[in-house]
Every structure is written in structure tokens, then in C-alpha cells.
C-alpha positions, 0 to 999 in steps of 0.5 A: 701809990703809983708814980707818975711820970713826966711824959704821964704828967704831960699827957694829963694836962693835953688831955685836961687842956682838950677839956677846958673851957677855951677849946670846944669843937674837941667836946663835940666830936666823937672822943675815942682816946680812952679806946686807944690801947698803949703802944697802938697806931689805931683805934676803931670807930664802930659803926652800924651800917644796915638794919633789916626788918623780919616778919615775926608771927605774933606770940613767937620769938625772933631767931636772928636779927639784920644789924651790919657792923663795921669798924672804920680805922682811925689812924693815929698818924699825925705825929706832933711836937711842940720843938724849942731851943734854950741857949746857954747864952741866956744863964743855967738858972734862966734856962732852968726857970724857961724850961719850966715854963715851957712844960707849963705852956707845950700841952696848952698848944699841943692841944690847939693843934688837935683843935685845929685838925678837928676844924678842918675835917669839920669842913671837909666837903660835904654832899649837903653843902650849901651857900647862904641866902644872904647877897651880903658876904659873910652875912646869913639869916635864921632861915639858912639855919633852918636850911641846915635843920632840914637837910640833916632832918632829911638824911635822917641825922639823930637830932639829939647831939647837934652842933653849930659851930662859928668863929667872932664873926658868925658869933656877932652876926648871930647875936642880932637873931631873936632866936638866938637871944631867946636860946641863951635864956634857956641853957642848963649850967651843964651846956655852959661849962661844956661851952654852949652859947646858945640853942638855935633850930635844936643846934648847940651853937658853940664859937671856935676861933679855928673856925675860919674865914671872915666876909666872903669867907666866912664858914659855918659848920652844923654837924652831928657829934658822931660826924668826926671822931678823933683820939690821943695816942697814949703815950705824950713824950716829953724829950730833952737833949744837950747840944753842946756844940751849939750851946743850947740845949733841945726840949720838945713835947711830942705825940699823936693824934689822929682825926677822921671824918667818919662817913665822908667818902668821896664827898658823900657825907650827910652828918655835917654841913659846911655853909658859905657866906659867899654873895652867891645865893643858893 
């Protein structure tokens, strides 16, 4: 039986906290962690970016097929920690009792770190971008998610795989939406352990307080899981160091992740919407 180390504990339960019930967005994205080789920086995101089509005469065989391939890196480059200081001055047993406490809690937030990174490529600016109909600010109408249905439906996104993802505000404004009701009734038991509240226009809707903006605002996200991709360096680091000038001593878990909106080059994606609840009309 293997042992496990510390730093390989930790990791597990980063990797068990992107997993929980609390945070979601991280689900709904394309999670490329397990391709992440130990000791890289990178991982590749493949992508097929042409087909073409051939004349075959019936009753022969095809030679050669048109698929282009690519593969976009995704930089492992956004090196966190979750840094504290324990101080002699509070007793060695208070200190021991702190730093457990510290290693039960540091993956909890490290994690949310990840989350937020993911929120903020989820509104990167978009070729589909649009405002609401609503001429209230931080309201919108079941016919503005139609209006996302049909801008993915027309740059061709899979339909399967889609998301909507809103904070507590855009939740209670969905809530009075018939169809939004409707869609809850519906729901398998396996789309409420990954989070889903609800299927509204062949979007999972999914609530994340990483989501931001209230009133005017207020942001919504639709996007298909292959719009943003995102990966967990390998190696999670559990550090600790005496400062004995200091009385203290250091603890901090550190590590990298990295995030990537996959197709948005110069504003040109296609595969994620982000609505404004301004009064604007669109």
C-alpha cells in the first residue's frame, strides 16, 4: 500500500472541494487536470478546427479525410497560496490545534480561488454579447433566454452541454418564470448532485455566488462546457517555516491552476454569452 503524503492529502481534498455540491461552474467547464503530466506547466486543449467534405463514388472507399486539428496551451500559470501566520504568543498547543485547523479549511479556499478564476473567463467579452430587454435594471424575461438559445443555435453550439449560470439575484428573478418551475419538476437525481436547479430553453441553469453583480450590474453567463477549459497542477504544496525572530511560525498551501477561454480571440467567441441586465434595451 502506497503512502500518502501530505502535499498528496491536500490535493485530494482541492480536488474533492472543486467537486462539492457548493461549487459548481468548475463542473460545467471543460476539466483537463487529469491530462496534466507531473512537473508540467501546460496541458493542451484539443480542438478540431476544419472538416471538409469529399466526393465518394458509390461501392468505393474513402482515402483521406479533411479533419484539422489543433491544440491551444493552457498555461498552468497562476501560482496561488493560501499564506498564515501562527504566533507563539497564542501557546504551542493553540498553535498545534490552529494548524490543523488551517489544513482542514486551506483546500476549501484554494478551491474557490479556482472558481473565481473560472467566473471571470466565463464573462470575458464575447462577439454575442448582448443586454437584456427588461427597461428595469437587473431584471430579464424568459424571451432574453430565448435570445441566448438562438444566438448559440446560430453560431452552431452542441445543444447538448449548455449552461446558465446566475448569482441570488438572477436566481429570484428566475424563480417567478413559469418555465423555470416547470423545469425543476424535471430534473434527474444525477443533475441535482452536480448542482442544476433547473432546465430552462435546453440550458442547465446552475447558481454561483462568483457570478457577479446586482441591479444594473447584474450579469448573466450561457455557455457551452467546451467554452472554457481549466486544470489543477499536479503537485499541491503544503509549506511550513519557523520565524523565530518573529515568534511565529509560517504555513501556506500553495499551487497552480490555470484557465482558458478556449476560442475568444479578440472578442470573437461564439460558445458563451454574457447578458447585461442594464435599463439599455438591446
Amino acid at each position: 500500500m502506497a503512502i500518502l503524503s501530505l502535499n498528496d492529502i491536500l490535493r485530494d481534498e482541492v480536488i474533492q472541494s472543486l467537486q462539492g455540491s457548493d461549487l459548481i461552474l468548475s463542473k460545467t467547464i471543460t476539466d483537463l487536470t487529469p491530462k496534466v503530466k507531473v512537473g508540467s506547466n501546460t496541458v493542451t486543449i484539443p480542438n478540431v478546427v476544419g472538416l471538409s467534405l469529399s466526393n465518394v463514388v458509390a461501392g468505393t472507399r474513402a482515402t483521406s479525410g479533411g479533419m484539422t486539428t489543433t491544440g491551444d496551451a493552457l498555461l498552468l500559470s497562476s501560482s496561488k497560496q493560501v499564506p498564515e501566520y501562527i504566533s507563539y504568543a497564542d501557546g504551542m498547543d493553540s498553535a498545534v490545534d490552529l494548524e490543523a485547523a488551517f489544513i482542514s479549511v486551506a483546500p476549501r479556499v484554494f478551491a474557490q480561488g479556482l472558481e473565481a478564476a473560472i467566473a471571470t473567463s466565463l464573462v470575458t467579452a464575447s462577439s454575442l454579447d448582448f443586454d437584456s430587454v427588461s427597461a428595469v435594471a437587473g431584471v430579464f424575461a424568459i424571451t432574453d433566454i430565448a435570445k441566448a438559445k438562438k444566438k448559440l443555435d446560430g453560431a452552431r453550439v452542441p445543444k447538448s452541454d449548455r449552461y446558465m449560470a446566475v448569482n441570488a439575484d438572477g436566481m429570484e428573478v428566475l424563480a417567478s418564470m413559469q418555465e423555470f418551475q416547470d423545469g425543476q419538476k424535471s430534473l434527474s437525481p444525477e443533475a441535482l448532485r452536480e448542482g442544476v436547479v433547473s432546465m430552462v430553453k435546453g440550458f442547465k441553469v446552475v447558481q454561483s455566488e462568483d457570478i457577479a453583480g446586482t441591479g444594473a450590474t447584474l450579469k448573466v453567463c450561457f455557455y457551452h462546457k467546451s467554452a472554457v477549459a481549466f486544470a489543477l497542477h499536479s503537485a499541491i504544496e503544503y509549506i511550513k517555516s519557523d520565524i523565530p525572530e518573529y515568534a511565529q511560525f509560517f504555513i501556506a498551501l500553495r499551487g497552480k491552476y490555470g484557465v482558458k477561454d478556449v476560442e475568444n480571440v479578440a472578442a470573437a467567441g461564439v460558445r458563451k454569452i454574457t447578458m447585461s441586465c442594464t435599463t439599455a434595451t438591446a
